[in-house]
Steps between C-alpha positions, in 0.01 A plus 500: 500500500776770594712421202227389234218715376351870514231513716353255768135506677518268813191519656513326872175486734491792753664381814760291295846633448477760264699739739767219575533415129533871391759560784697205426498588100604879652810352631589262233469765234716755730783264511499382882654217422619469876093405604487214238822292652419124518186541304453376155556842316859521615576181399339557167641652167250835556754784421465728761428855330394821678160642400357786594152410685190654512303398791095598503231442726197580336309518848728835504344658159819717330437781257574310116740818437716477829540114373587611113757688623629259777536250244660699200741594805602160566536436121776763448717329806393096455460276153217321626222614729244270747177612587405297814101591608370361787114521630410550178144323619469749794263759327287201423426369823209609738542453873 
């Protein structure tokens, strides 16, 4: 998934990860190799390269134009650019 591809949709049920998986892919993706010793990753032949990471929570709604210009920032320092969103199912629940 991190070295294949354009865009993924991974759609978990509420209450199920979502925050774990997008923090772990945060750290992956930001070269922290150091977290990943004696796991599978660091054993693997996954080239560790720096991205620069976005990391949304829709819960927290974000003007579109403060995020256009976050993200042509991050394209002037960094090659490749993740978007990680988390709660994206937030505005859909009712309590």
């Amino acid at each position: 998934m991190i070295t294949k591809g354009r865009r993924f949709f991974l759609s978990r049920p509420r209450r199920f990860g979502k925050s774990l998986l997008v923090s772990t892919l945060k750290e992956i993706l930001t070269n922290n190799k150091k977290l990943f010793d004696n796991l599978w990753i660091s054993h693997s032949d996954y080239q560790w390269q720096k991205y620069g990471v976005i990391t949304l929570d829709v819960f927290e709604k974000q003007p579109s134009l403060v995020f256009e210009k976050l993200i042509n920032a991050l394209s002037v320092q960094f090659s490749k650019i993740a978007i990680l969103i988390d709660e994206y199912d937030s505005p859909k629940i009712t309590h």
